[in-house]
N, C-alpha and C positions, 0 to 999 in steps of 0.2 A: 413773713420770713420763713415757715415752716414750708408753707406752697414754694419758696423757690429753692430753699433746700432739696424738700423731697425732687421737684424738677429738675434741679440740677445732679444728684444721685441718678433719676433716670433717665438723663440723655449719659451720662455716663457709661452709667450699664449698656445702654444702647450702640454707643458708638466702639464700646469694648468687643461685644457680640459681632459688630458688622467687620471689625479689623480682625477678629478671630475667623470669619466665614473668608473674607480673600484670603489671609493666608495660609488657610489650606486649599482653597480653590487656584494660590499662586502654585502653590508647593505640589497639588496635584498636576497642574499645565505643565512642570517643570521636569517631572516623572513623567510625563508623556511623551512629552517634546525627547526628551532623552533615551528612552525604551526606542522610538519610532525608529532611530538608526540600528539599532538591532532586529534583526528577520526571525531570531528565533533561538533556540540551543538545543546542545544534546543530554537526551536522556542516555545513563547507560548503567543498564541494570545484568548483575551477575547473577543469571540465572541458576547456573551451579551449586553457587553456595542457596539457593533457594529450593533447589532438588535433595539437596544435603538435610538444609533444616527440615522438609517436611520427615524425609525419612528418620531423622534422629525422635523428632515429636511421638510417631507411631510406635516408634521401638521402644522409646522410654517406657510408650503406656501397654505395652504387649509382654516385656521382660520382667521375669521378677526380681525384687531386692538383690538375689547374689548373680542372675545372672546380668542385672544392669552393673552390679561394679566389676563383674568383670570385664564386660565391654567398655564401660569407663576405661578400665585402665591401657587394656587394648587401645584405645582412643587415644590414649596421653602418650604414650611409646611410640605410635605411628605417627603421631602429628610432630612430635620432639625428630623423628626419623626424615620425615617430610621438611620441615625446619632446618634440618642439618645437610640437607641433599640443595635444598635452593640457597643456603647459606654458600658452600662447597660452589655451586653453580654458575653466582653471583661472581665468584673469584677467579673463576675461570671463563674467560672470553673467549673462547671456543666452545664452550658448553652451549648445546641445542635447547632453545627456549621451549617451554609447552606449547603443546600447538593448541592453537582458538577457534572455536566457530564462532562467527561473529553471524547474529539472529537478529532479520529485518522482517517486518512486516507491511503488507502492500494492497490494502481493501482499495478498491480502483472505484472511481465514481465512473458515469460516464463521460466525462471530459478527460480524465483521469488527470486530475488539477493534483494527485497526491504524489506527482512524477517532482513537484517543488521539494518535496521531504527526502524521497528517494535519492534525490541527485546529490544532497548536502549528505545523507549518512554513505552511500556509496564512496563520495572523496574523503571523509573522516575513516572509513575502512581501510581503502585501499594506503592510504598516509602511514600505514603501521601493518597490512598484514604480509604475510609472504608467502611463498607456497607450499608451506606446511597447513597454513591454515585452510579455512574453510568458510565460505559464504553459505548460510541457509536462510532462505526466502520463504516465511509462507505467505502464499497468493489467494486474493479471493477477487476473481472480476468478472461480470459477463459479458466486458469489451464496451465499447463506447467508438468514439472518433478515432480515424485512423491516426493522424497527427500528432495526436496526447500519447495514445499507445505504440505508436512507432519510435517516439523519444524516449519513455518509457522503457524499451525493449534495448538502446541506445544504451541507456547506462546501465542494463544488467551485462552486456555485451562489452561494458569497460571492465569486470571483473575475468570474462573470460580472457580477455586481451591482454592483461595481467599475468594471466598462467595462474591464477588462483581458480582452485576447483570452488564450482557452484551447484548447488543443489537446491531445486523451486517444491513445493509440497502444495497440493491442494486438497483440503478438509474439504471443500464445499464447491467450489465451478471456479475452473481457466477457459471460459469459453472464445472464442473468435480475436479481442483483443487480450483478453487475458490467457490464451494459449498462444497467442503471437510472444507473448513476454516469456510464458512458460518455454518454450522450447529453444529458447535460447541457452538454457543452462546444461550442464554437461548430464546432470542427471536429475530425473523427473518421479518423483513419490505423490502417490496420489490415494486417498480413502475410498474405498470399496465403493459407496455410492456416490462419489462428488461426479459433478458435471465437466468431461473435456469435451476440447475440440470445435464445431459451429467453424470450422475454417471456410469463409464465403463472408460476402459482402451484401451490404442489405440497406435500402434509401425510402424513404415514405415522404410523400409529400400530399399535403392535400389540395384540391383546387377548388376553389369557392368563384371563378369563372361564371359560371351557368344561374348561381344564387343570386349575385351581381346584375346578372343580365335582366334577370326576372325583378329586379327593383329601379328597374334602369340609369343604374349606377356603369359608371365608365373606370377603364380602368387603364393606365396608358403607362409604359417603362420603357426608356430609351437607352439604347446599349450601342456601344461602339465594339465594332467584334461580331461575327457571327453566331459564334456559342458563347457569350461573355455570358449569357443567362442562357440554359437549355428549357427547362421546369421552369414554369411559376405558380405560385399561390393564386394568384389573382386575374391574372391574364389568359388567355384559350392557348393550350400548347398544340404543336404542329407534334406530327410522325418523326419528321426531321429529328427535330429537339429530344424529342424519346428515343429515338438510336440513337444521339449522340451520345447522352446520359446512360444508356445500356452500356455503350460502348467504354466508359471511362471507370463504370463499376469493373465490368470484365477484365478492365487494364488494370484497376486497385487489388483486383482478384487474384489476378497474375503476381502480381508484386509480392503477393501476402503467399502465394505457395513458394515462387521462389527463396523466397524469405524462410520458410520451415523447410524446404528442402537443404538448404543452407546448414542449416544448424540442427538438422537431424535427417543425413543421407538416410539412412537406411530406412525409412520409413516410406511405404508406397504411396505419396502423397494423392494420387489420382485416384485412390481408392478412399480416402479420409476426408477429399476437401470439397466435400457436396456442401455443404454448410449444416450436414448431420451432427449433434451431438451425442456423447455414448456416456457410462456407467463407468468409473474407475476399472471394474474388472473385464469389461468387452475392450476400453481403452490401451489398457496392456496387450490383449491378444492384439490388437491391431497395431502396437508399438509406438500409441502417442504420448506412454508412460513408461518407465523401464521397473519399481516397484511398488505392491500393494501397502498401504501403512501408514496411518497417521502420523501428523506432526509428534504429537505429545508421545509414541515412541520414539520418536529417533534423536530427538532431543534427550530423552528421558537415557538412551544408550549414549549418546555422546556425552554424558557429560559424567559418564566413569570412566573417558579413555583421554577427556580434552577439557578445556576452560571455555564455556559455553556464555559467551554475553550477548547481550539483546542492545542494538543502537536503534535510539530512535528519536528523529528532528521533530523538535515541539515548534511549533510558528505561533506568532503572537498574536493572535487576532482582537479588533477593536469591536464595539457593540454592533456596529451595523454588519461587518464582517459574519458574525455570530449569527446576527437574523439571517443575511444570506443563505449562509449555510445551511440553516435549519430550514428553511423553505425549503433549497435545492434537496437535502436529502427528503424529503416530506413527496417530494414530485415523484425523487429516485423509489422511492418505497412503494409509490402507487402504481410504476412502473415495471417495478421488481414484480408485484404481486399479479400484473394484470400477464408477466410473461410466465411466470409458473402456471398459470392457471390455465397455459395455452399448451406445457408439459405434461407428459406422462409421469405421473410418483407414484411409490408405490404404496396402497391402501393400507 
């Protein structure tokens, strides 16, 4: 009797444990299945009051006893002042709102797959700003596929369309597609040493043809079309095929000066679009930029004269998503490093 007791206790427990393991494995499918129609949301963070609090933190610890209360009180009179000006405000429907800079950020892969983020905070911006405010982008990309970067340059082009002023900032390189996007905006800030410009078109292919041949492996692609394929990987290309393929960069070429001629006449574009890159301050002289200055000034001045926020589209990614990612950036980085290393920096 004790054996089927304790047996029956332990299929118990047992069968408790395994209705406790489905349902949360129901309860998590359910949270899945439910998320999966969501793409994503927005972050949006008030950087102002974040430039505020650092500055109050240092003062506190820099002022002494009477001179912290009396900036306390000074505090409490302005803000009661501030208080009574957006109360008054509020009541008046003519009264002019503060103006915003609404702060995106734009690190470009070479697909520039982050054109999905861009597009979602760009229509959350535009849905609320007017043209008091202000768009400020800062940018970091050394270009990718024409296609990502041409869409890309699409929706900073919906804010000019707008009549809302925009302003791009590069800390670090706009080069070829990320000066495609750059020079779109009405005004260009760039740090002393970031990388502009690389305006020119550029294709590598390799041919493993002759490798093939020497193992006498065959290699055969059938194409309807004369150029449906110029280049191949595998197969012996013709002269033909390589002036065509010249011929279609020169045309992407063309596109891509037309394109910055567009959206910044006055710059001699035949003199900038060798596919040269230059220094933030050779940049200016040659007017791919219009001022010397990092982000974290002009943020740091705007946001004593205006309400400075940062939007920004979080996308929900699943585990495999995540591995992708980290691979692709893993490639991007060995990438990154094998093209600097083919730059000039300075020692």
């Amino acid at each position: 009797m004790d054996f089927l007791y304790e047996y029956g206790m332990f299929l118990a427990k047992t069968v408790t444990l395994v209705l406790a393991v489905v349902a949360i494995l129901v309860a998590i499918t359910a949270t899945a299945i439910k998320q999966k129609h969501k793409k994503g949301e927005l972050e949006i963070t008030d950087l102002s009051a974040e430039f505020e609090e650092v500055e109050q933190d240092i003062t506190h610890q820099l002022l002494s006893k009477e001179e912290l209360k009396k900036k306390e009180k000074a505090d409490k009179k302005l803000a009661k002042e501030k208080a009574k000006a957006e109360k008054n405000a509020a009541k008046d429907e003519d009264a002019k709102q503060e103006p915003r800079l609404f702060v995106v950020d734009f690190n470009g892969s070479l697909d520039a797959r982050e054109v999905k983020g861009l597009r979602e905070e760009i229509t959350a911006i535009l849905s609320v700003a007017n043209k008091e405010d202000e768009v400020f982008v800062r940018l970091e990309s050394g270009g990718g596929m024409v296609h990502g970067y041409g869409l890309a340059s699409s929706q900073l082009d919906r804010i000019r369309q707008n009549d809302i002023p925009l302003t791009v900032s590069v800390d670090k390189v706009a080069a070829s597609g990320g000066y495609m996007m750059a020079c779109v905006a009405n005004k260009i800030i760039s740090a002393p040493f970031a990388i502009l410009g690389s305006i020119g078109v550029i294709a590598q292919v390799p041919n493993f043809n002759k490798l093939l041949k020497k193992h006498d492996v065959e290699f055969e692609q059938l194409t309807a079309g004369e150029f449906k394929r110029t280049l191949t990987m595998f197969g012996e290309n013709t002269e033909k095929g390589r002036e065509k393929f010249v011929e279609e960069l020169e045309e992407t070429h063309e596109l891509f000066k037309d394109f910055v001629t567009e959206h910044r006449p006055s710059l001699d574009v035949a003199k900038v679009a060798t596919g040269e890159h230059w220094f933030g301050t050779k940049a200016k002289e040659l007017g791919l930029v219009d001022e010397i200055q990092t982000s974290d000034d002009y943020l740091q001045a705007a946001s004593k004269e205006r309400k400075v926020v940062a939007i920004k589209f979080e996308t929900r990614k699943g585990f495999a998503e995540k591995l992708t990612k980290a691979a692709s950036l893993s490639i991007e980085n060995v990438i990154g490093k094998l093209w600097q290393n083919n730059r000039i920096f300075p020692g």
